[in-house]
Backbone of each chain as ProteinMPNN parsed JSONL, in Angstrom:
{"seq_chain_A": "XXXXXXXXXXXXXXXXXXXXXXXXXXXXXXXXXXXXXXXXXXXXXXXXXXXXXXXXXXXXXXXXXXXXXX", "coords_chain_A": {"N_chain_A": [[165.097, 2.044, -154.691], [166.925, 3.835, -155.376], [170.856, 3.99, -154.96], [173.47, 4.391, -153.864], [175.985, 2.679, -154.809], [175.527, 2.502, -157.317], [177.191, 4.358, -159.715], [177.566, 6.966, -161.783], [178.594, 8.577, -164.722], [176.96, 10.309, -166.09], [176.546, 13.281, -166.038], [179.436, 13.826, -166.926], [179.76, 12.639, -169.285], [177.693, 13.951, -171.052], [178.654, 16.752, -170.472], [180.551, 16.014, -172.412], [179.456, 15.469, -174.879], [178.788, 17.724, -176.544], [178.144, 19.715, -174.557], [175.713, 18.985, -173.811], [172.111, 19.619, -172.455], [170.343, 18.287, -169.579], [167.871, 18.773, -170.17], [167.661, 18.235, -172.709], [168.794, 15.242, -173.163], [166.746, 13.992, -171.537], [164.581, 14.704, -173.376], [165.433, 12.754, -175.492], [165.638, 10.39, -174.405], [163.238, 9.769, -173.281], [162.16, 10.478, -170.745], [161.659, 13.334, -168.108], [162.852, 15.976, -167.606], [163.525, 16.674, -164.675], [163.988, 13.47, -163.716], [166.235, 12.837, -165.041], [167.752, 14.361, -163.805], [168.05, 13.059, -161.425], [168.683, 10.744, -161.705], [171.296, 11.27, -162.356], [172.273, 12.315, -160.079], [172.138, 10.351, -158.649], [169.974, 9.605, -156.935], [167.743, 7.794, -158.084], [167.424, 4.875, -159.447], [167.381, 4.158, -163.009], [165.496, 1.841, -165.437], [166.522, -0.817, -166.81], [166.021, -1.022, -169.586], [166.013, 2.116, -169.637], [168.72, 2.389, -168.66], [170.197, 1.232, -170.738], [169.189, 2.874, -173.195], [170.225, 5.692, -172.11], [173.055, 4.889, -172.576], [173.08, 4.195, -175.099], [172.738, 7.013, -176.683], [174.831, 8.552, -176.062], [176.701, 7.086, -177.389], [178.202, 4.683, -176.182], [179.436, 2.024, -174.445], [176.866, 0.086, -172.189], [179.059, 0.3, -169.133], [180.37, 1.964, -169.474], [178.463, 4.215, -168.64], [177.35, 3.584, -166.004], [178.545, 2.699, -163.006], [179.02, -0.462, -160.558], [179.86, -0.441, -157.78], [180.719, -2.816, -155.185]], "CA_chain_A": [[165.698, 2.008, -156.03], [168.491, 4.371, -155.609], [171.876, 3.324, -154.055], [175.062, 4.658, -153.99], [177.1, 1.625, -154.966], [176.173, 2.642, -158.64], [177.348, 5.256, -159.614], [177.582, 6.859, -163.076], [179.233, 9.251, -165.772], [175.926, 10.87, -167.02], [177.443, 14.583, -166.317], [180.734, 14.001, -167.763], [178.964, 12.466, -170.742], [176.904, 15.123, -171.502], [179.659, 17.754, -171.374], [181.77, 15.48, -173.522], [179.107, 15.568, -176.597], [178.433, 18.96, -176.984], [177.403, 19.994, -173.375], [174.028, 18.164, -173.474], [171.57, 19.679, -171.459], [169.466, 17.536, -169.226], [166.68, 18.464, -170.925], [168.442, 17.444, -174.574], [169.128, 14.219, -172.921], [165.525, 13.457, -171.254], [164.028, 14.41, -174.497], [166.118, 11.608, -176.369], [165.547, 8.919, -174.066], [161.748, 9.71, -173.091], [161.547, 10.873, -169.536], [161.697, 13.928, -167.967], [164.442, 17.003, -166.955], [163.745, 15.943, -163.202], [164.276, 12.27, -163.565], [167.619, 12.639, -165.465], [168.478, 15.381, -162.775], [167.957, 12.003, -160.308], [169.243, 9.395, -162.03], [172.77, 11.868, -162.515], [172.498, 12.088, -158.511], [172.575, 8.238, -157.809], [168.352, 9.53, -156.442], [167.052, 6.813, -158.775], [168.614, 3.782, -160.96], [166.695, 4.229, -163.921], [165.542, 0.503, -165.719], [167.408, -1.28, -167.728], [165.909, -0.224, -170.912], [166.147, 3.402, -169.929], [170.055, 2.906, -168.905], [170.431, 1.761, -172.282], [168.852, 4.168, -173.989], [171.393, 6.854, -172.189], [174.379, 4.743, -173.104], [172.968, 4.123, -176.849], [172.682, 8.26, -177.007], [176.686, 8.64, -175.996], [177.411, 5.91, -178.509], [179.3, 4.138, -175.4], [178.804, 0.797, -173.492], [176.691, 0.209, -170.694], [179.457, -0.138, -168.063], [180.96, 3.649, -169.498], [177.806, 5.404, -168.37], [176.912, 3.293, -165.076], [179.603, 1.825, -162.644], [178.556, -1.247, -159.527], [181.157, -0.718, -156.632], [179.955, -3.664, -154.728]], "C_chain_A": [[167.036, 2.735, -156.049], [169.512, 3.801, -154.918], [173.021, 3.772, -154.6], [175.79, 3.844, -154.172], [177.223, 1.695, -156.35], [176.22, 4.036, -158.943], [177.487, 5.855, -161.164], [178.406, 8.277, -163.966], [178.153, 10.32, -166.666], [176.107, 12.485, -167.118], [178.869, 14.694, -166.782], [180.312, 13.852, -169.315], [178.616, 13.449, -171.22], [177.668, 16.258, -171.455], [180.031, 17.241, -171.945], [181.162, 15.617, -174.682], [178.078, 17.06, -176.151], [177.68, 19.942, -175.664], [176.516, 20.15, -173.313], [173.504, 18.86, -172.536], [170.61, 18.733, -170.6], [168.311, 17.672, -170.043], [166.636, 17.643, -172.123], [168.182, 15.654, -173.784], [167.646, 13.372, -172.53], [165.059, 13.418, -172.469], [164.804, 12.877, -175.651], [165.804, 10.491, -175.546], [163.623, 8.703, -173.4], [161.482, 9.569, -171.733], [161.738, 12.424, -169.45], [163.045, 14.625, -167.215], [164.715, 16.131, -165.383], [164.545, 14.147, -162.996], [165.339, 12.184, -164.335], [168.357, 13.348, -164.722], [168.959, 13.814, -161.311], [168.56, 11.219, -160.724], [170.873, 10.083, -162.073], [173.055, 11.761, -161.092], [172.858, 11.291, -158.206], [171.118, 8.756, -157.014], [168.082, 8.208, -156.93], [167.72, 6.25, -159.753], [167.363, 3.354, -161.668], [166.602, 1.885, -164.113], [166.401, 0.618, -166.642], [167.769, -0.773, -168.921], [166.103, 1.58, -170.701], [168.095, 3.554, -169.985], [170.506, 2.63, -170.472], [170.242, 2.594, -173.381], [169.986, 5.165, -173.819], [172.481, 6.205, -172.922], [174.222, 4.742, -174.346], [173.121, 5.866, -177.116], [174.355, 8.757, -176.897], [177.29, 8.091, -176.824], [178.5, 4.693, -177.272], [178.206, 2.709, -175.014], [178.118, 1.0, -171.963], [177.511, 0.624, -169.519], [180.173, 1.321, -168.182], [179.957, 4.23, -168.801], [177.53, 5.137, -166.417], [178.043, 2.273, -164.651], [179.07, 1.083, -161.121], [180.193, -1.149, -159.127], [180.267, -1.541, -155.744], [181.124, -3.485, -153.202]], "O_chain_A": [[168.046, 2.322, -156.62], [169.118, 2.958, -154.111], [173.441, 3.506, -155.726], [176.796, 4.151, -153.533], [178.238, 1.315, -156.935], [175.396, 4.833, -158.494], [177.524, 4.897, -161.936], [178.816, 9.037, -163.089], [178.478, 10.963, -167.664], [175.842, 13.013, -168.197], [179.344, 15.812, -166.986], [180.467, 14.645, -170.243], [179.414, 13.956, -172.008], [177.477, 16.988, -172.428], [180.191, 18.045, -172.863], [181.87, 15.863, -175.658], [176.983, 17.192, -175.604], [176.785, 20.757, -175.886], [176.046, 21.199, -172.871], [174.222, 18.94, -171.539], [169.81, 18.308, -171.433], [167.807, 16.686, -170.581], [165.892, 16.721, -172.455], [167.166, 15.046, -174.121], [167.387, 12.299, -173.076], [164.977, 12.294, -172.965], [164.157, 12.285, -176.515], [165.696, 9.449, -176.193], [163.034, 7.644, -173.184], [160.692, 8.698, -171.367], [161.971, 12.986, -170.52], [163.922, 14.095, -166.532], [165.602, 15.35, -165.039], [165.462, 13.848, -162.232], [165.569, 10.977, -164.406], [169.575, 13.184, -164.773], [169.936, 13.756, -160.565], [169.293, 10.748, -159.854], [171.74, 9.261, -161.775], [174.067, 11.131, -160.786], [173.86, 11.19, -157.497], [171.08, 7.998, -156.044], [168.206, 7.345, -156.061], [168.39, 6.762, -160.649], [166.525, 2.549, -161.264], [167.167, 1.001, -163.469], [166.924, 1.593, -167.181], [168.823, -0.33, -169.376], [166.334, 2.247, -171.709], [168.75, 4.272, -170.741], [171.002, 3.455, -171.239], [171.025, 2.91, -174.277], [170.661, 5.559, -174.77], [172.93, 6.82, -173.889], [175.137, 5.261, -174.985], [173.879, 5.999, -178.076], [174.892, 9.337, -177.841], [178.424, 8.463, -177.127], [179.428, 4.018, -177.717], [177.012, 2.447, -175.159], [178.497, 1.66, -170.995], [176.889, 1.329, -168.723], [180.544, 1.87, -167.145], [180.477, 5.051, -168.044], [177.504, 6.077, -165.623], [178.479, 1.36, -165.351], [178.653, 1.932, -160.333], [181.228, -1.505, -159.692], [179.14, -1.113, -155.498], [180.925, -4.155, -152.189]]}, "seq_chain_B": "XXXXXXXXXXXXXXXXXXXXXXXXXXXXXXXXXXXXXXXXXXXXXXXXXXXXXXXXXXXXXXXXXXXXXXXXXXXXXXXXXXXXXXXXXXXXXXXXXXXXXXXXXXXXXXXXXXXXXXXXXXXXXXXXXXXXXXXXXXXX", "coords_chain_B": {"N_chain_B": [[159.519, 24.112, -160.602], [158.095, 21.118, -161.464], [155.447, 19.932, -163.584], [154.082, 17.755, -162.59], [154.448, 17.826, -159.728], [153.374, 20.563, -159.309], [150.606, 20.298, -159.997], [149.641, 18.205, -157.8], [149.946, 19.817, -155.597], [148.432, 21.566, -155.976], [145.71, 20.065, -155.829], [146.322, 19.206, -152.772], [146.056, 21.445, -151.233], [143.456, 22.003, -152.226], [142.278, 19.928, -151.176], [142.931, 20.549, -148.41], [141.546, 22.985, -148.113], [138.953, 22.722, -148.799], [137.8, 20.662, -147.687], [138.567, 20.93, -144.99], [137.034, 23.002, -144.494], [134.469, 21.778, -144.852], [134.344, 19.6, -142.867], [135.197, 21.471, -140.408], [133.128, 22.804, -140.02], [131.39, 19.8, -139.834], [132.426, 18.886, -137.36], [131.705, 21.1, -135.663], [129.142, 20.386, -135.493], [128.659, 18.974, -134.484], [130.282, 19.188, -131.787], [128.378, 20.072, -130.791], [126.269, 18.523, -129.874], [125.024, 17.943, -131.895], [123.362, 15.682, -133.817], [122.028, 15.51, -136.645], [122.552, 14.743, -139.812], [120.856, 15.748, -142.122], [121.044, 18.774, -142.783], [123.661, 18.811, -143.609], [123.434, 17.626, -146.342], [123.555, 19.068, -148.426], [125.778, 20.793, -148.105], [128.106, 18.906, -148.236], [127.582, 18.006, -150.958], [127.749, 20.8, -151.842], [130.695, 20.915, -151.724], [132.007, 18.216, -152.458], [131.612, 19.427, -155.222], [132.888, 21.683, -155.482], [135.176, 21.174, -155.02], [136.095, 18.942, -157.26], [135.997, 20.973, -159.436], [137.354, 23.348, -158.542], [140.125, 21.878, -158.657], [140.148, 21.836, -161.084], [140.155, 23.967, -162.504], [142.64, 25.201, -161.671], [144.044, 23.73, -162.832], [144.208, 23.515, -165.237], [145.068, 25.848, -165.741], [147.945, 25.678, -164.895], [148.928, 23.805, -166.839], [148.27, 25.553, -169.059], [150.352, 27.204, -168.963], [152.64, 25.582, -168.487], [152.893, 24.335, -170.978], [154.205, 21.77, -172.578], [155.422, 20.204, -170.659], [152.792, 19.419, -169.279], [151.97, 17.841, -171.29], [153.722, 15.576, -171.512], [154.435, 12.699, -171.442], [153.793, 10.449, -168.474], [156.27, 9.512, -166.886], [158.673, 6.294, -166.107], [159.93, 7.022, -163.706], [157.834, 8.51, -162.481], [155.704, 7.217, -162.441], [156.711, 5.067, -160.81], [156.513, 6.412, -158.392], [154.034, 7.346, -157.939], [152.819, 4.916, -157.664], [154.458, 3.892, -155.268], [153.528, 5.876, -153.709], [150.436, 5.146, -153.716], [150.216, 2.941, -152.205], [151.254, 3.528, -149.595], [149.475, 5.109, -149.039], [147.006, 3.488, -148.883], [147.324, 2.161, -146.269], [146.73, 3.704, -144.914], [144.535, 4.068, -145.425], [143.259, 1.666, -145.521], [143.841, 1.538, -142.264], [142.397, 3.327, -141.407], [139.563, 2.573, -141.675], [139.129, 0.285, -140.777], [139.422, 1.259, -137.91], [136.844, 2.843, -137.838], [135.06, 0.917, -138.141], [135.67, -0.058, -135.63], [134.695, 1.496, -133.839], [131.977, 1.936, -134.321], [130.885, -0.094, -132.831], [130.146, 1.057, -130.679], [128.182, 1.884, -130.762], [127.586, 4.371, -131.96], [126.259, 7.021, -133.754], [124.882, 6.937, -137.384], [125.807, 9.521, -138.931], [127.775, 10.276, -137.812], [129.537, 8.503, -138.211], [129.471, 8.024, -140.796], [130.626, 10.795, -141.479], [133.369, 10.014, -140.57], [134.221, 8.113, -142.052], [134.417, 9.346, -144.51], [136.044, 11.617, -143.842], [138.141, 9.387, -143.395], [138.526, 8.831, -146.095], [139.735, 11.169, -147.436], [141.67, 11.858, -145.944], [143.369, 9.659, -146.417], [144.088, 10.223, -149.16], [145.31, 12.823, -149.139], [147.127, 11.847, -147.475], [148.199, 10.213, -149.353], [149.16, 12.763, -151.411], [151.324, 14.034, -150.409], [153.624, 12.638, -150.076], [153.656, 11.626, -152.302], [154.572, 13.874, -153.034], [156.699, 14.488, -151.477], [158.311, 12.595, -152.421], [158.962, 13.284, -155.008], [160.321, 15.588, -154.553], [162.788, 14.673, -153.252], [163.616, 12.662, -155.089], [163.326, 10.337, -155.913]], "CA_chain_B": [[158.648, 22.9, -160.302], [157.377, 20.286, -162.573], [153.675, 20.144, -163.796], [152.703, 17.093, -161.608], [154.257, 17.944, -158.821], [152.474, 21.48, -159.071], [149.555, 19.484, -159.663], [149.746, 17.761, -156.342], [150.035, 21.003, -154.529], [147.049, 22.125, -155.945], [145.007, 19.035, -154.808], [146.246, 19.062, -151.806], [145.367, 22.652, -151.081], [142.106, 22.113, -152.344], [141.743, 19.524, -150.018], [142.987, 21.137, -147.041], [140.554, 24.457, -147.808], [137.569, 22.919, -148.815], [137.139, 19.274, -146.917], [138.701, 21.361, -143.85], [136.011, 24.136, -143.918], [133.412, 20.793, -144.122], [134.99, 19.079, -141.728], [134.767, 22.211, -139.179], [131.338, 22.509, -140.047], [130.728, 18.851, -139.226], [133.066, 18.726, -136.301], [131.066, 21.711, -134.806], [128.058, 20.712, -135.121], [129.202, 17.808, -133.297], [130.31, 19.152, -130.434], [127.283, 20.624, -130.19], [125.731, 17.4, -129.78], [123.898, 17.641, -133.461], [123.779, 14.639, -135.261], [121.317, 15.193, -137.819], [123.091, 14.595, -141.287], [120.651, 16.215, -143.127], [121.55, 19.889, -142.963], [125.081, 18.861, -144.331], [124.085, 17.286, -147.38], [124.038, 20.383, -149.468], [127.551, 21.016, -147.743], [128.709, 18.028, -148.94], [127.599, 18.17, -152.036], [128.843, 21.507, -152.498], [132.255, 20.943, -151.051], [132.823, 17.857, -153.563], [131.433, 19.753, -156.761], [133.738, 23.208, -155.745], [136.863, 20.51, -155.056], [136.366, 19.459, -158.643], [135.818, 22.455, -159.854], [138.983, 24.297, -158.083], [141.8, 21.858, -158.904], [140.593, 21.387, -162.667], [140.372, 25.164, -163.066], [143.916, 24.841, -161.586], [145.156, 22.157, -163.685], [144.601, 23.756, -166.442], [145.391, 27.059, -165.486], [148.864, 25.48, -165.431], [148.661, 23.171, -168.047], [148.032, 26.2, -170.146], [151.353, 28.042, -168.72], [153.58, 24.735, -168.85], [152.136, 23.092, -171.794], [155.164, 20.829, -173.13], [155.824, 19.922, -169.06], [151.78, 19.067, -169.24], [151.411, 17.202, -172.28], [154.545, 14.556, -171.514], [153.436, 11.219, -170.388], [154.243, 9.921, -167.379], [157.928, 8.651, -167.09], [159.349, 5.291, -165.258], [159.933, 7.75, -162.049], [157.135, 9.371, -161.859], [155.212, 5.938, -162.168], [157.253, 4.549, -159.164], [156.436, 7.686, -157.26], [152.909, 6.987, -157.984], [152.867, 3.047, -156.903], [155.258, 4.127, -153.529], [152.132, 6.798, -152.722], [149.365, 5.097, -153.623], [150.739, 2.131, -151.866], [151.085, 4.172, -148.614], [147.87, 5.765, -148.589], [146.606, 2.094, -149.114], [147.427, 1.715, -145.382], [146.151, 4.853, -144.317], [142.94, 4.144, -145.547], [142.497, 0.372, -144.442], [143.787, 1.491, -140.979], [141.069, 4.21, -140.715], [138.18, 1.822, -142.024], [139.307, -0.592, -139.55], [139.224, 1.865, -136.707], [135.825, 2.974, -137.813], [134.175, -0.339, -138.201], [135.189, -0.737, -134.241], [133.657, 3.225, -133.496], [130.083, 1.358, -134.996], [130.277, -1.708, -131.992], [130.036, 1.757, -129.468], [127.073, 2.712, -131.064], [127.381, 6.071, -132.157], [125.143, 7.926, -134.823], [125.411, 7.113, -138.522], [126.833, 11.099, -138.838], [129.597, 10.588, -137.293], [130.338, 6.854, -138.873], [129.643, 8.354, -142.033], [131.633, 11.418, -141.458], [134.712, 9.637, -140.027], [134.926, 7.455, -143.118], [134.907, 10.493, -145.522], [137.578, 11.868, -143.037], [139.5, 8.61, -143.166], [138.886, 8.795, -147.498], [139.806, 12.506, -147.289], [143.091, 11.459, -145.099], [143.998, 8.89, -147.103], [144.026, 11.194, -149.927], [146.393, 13.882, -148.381], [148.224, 11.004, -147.332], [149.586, 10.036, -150.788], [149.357, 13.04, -152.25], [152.076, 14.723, -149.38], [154.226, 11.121, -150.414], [154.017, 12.099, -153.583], [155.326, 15.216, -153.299], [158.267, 14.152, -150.55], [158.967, 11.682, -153.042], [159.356, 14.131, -155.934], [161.388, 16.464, -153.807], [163.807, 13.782, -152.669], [164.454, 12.49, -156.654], [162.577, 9.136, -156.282]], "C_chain_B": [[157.706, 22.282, -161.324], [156.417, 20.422, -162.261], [153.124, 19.152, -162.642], [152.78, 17.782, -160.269], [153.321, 19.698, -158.002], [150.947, 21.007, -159.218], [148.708, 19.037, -158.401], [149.455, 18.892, -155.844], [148.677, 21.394, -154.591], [145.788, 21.502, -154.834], [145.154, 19.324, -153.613], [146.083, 20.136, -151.043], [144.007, 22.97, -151.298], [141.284, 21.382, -151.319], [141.807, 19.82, -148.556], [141.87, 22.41, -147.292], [139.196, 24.337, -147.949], [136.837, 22.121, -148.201], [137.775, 20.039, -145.634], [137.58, 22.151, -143.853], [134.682, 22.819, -143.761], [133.652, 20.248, -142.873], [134.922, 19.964, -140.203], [133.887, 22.281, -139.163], [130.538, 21.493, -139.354], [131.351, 18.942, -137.693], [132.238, 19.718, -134.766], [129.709, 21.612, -134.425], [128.22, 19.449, -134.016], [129.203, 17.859, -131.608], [129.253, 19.703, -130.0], [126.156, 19.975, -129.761], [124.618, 17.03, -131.184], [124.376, 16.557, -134.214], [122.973, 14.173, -136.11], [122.127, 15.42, -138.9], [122.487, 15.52, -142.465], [120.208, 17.746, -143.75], [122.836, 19.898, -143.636], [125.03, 18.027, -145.485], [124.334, 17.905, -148.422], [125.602, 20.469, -149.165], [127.92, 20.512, -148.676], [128.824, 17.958, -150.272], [128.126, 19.31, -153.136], [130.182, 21.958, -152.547], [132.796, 19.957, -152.065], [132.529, 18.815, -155.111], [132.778, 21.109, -156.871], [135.198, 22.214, -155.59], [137.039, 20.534, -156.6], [136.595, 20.239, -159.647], [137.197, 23.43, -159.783], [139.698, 23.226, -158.659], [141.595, 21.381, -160.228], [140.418, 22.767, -163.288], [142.029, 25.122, -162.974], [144.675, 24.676, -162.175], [144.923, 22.755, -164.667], [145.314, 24.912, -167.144], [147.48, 26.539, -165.641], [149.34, 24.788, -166.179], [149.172, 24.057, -168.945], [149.594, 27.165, -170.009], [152.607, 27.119, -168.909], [153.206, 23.956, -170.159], [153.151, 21.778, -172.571], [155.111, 19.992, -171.723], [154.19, 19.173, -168.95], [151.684, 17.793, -170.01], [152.269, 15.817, -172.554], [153.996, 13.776, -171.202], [154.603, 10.984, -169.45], [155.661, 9.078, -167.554], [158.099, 7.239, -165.658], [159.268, 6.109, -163.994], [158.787, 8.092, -161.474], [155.907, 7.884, -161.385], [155.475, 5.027, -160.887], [156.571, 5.396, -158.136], [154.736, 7.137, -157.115], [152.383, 5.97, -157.048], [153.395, 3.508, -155.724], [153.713, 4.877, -153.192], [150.962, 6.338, -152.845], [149.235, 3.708, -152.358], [150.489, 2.384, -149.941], [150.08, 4.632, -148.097], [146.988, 4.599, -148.4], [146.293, 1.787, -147.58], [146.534, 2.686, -144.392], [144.426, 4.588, -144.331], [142.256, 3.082, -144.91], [142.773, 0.721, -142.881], [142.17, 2.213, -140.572], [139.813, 3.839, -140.899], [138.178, 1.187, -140.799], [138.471, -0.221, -138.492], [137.789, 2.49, -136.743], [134.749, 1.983, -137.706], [133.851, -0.792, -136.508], [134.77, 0.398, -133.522], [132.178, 2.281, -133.351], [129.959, 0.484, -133.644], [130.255, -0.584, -131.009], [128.728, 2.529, -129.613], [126.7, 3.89, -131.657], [127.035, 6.228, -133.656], [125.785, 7.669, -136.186], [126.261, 8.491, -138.977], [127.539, 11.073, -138.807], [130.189, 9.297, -137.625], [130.492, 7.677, -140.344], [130.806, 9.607, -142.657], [133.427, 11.11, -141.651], [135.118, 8.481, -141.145], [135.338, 8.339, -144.6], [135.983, 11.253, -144.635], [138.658, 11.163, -143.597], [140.086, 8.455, -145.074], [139.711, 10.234, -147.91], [141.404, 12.543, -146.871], [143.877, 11.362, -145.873], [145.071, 9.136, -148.699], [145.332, 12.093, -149.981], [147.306, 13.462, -148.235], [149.792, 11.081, -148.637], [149.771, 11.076, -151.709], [150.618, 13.956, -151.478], [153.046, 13.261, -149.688], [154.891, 11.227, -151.599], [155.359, 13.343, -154.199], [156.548, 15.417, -152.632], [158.959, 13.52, -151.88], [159.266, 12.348, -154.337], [160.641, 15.121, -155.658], [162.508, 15.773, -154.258], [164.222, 12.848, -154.127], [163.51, 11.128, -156.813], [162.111, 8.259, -154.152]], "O_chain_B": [[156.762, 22.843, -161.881], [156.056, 20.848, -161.163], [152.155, 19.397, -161.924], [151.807, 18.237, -159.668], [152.89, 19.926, -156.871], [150.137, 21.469, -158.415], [147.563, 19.349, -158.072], [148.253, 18.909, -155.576], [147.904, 21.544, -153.644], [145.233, 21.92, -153.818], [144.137, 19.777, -153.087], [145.916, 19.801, -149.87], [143.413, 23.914, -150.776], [140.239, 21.715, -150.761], [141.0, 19.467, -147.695], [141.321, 22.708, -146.231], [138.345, 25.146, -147.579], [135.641, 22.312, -147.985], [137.166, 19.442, -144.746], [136.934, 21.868, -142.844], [133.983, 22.818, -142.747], [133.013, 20.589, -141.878], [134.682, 19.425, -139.123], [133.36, 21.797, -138.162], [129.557, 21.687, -138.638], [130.5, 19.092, -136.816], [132.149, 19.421, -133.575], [129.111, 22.246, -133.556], [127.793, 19.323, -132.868], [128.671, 17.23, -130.694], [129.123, 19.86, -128.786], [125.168, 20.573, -129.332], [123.762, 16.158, -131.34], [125.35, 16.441, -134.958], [122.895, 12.998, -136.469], [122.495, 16.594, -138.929], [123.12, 15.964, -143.422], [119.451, 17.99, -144.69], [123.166, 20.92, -144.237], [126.093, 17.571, -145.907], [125.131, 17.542, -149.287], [126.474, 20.21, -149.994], [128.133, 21.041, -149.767], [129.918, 17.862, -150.828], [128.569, 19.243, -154.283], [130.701, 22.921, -153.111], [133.81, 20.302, -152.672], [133.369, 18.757, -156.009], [133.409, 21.429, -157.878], [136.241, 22.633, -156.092], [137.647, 21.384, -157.251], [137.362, 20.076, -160.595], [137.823, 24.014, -160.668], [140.178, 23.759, -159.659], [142.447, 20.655, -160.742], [140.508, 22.845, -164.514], [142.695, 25.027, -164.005], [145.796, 25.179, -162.254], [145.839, 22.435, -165.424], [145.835, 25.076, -168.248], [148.179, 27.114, -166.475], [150.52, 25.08, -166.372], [150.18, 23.806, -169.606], [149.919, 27.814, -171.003], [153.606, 27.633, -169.412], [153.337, 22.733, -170.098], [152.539, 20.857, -173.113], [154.613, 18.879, -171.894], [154.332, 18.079, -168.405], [151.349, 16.751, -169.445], [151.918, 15.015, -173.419], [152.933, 13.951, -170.607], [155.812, 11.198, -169.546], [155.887, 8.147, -168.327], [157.67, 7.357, -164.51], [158.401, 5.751, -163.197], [158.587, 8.051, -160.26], [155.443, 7.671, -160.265], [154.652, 4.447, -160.177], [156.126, 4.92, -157.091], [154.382, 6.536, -156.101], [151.734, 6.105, -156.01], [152.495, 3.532, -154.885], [152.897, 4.341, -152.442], [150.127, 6.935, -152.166], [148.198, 3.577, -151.709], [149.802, 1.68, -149.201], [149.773, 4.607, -146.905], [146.077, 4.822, -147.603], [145.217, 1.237, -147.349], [145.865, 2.395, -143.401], [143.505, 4.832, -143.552], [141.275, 3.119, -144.167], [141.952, 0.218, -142.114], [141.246, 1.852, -139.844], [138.896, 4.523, -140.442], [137.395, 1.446, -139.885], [137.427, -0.735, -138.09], [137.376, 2.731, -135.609], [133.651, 2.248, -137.215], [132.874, -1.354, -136.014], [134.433, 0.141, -132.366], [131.534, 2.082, -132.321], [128.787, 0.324, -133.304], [130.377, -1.174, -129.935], [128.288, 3.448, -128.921], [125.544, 4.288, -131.798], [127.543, 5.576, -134.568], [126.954, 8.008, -136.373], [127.417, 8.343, -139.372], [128.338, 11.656, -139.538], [131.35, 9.062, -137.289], [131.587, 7.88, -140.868], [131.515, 9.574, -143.663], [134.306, 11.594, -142.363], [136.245, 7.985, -141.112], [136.202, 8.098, -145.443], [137.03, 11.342, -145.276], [139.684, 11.627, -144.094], [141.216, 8.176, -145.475], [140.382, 10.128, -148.937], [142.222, 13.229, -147.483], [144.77, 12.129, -146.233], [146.101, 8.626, -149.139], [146.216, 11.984, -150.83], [148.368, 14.002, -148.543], [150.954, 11.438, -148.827], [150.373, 10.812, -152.749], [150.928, 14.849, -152.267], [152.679, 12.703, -148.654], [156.063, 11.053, -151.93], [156.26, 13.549, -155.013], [157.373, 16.262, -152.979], [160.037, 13.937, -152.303], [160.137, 11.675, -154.888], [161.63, 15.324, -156.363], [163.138, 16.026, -155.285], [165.338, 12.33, -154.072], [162.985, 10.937, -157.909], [161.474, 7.212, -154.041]]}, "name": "protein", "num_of_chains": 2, "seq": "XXXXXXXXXXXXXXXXXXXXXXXXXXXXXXXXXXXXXXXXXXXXXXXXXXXXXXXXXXXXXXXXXXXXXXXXXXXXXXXXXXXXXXXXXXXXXXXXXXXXXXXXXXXXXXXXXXXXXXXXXXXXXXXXXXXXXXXXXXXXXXXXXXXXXXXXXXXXXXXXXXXXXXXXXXXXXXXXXXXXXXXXXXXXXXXXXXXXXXXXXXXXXXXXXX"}
């Protein structure tokens, strides 16, 4: 599941609105500290519905939070 | 360290201290050429009741110290993690049935068939729950 080709914005994000803590952020989208600690890594590419969830919490578009270098 | 994966640890400490002390038990009486079974079924019986016993005193013991970290449900990751280890152990276990089924065509003593498949369930066990816990480490 993981892969470095996507890559993402989920620590810039989260300082940008109010320096989010992972935890803040798991609690809003309904996983846990660890698994938003992984998915910020490029460890694990969350599903679909969860990347949306982060980008709906930023107010941004999909392609702001998560970027495919192919 | 998150609740499951302290979880895990437990288990798998319970199973290394209490199916290892059976396990030497059986193993010795073994080499001693004993293969009557039915001195070890008290063992047995009290080796699974104290497993249960230890990792749900455990579990709750930290349960009761993480309780938000306890009381989450299971997330997308941890669910993968799950499926990857149970998945793994899957193999572990049909290999070691396998390899016991062709032990039986050499003849040797229900004891030690019966043993060596609670071994290979016991293994299998350890397997995914050491899978689990790589796979927690390592993010997914």
């Amino acid at each position: 599941m993981s892969g470095e080709q996507i890559r993402n914005d989920i620590r810039r994000l989260r300082f940008e609105h109010n320096e989010m803590t992972q935890q803040q952020l798991a609690e809003k989208i309904g996983v846990t500290r660890q698994t938003v600690n992984a998915i910020e890594q490029g460890k694990y590419s969350p599903s679909l519905e969860a990347a949306f969830r982060i980008a709906a919490v930023f107010g941004v578009p999909l392609e702001r939070v998560f970027q495919y270098h192919p | 360290m998150p609740f499951r994966e302290k979880s895990a640890w437990i288990s798998l400490l319970a199973y290394l201290g209490i199916y290892g002390f059976y396990f030497a038990k059986v193993g010795a009486a073994l080499m001693r050429g004993d293969t009557d079974g039915t001195p070890f079924l008290g063992l047995f019986a009290q080796s699974v009741v104290m497993f249960v016993l230890v990792t749900i005193v455990f579990t709750v013991v930290i349960a009761v110290l993480s309780p938000r970290d306890a009381q989450a449900p299971t997330d997308e990751r941890e669910k993968l993690i799950a499926l990857k280890a149970s998945s793994a152990s899957g193999y572990v276990l049909a290999s070691g049935v396998v390899l016991t089924i062709g032990v039986i065509f050499f003849g040797v003593k229900e004891f030690l068939v019966i043993n060596l498949l609670f071994f290979v369930l016991v293994l299998s066990e350890m397997f995914r729950i050491v899978t689990q816990i790589v796979l927690y480490r390592r993010g997914a």
